[in-house]
N, C-alpha and C positions, 0 to 999 in steps of 0.2 A: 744582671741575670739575663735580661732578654738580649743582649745583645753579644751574649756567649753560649747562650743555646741557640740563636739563630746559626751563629761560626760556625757551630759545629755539628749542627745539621747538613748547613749549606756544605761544608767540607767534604765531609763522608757521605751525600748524596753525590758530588761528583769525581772520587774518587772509586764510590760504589758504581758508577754509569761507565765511567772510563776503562774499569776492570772486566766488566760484563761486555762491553763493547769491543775489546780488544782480543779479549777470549773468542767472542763468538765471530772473529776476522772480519768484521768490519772496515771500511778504508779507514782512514787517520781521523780526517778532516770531517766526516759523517760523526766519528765518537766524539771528536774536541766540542762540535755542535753542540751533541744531546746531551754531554756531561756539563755545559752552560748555561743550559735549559733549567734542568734537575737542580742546579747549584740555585738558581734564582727561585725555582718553585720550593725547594727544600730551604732558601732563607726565610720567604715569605711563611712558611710552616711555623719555624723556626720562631718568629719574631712573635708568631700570634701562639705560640706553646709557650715560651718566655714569658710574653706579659699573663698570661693563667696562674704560672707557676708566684710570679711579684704579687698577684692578686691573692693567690692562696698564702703564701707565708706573711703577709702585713698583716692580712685579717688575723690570720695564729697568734702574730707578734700582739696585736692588740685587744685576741682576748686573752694572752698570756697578764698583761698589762693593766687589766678591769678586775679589780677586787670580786673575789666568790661571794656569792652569799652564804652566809650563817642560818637559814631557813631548816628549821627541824622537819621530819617527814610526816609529821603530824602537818604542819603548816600550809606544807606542798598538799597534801591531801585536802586540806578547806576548801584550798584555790580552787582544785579539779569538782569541788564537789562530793565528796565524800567525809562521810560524818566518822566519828570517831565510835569504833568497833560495829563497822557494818561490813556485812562478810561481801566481797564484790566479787563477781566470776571470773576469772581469767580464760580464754577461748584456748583450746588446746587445738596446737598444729595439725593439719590433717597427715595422716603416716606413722603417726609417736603411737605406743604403746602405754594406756595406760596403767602403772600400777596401782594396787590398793596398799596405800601405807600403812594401814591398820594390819594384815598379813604380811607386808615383807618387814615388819619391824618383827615380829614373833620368829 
């Protein structure tokens, strides 16, 4: 994976440098430069975006691969601290409207 999103970085940065360079009538030999510049700093991009992406999908792969727990939400609740039927506050976002459920259910 990192070494086909480096390609293809590297690619389309000097294909992108050599298009914008040619348009804007540049000599030849000033575009072939700076579209080998861009081609190298767009690999080097490329290699370090690559290994992110290996490091993001292994870690998926491996918590795909790690059995769930079976934890009821009573349990989860112990954990945190919270006793069984203690009413806990939830913070409401600042911006939200709050309703009264008691009148919008009527």
């Amino acid at each position: 994976m990192r070494r086909l999103t480096a390609g293809v970085l590297a690619l389309s940065g000097f294909i992108i440098a050599l298009l914008a360079g040619l348009n804007a009538g540049n000599p030849t030999s000033s575009v072939i430069v700076t579209g080998i510049v861009c081609m190298v700093v767009c690999h080097i991009v490329g290699t370090m975006l690559g290994l992110v992406i290996e490091k993001v999908l292994n870690e998926h792969r491996v918590s795909l691969a790690t059995p769930k727990t079976d934890e009821s939400p009573v349990e989860m609740g112990v954990e945190m601290g919270i006793e069984m039927g203690e009413v806990v506050e939830i913070p409401q976002p600042a911006g939200e409207v709050q309703v009264d459920q008691t009148k919008a259910a009527a």
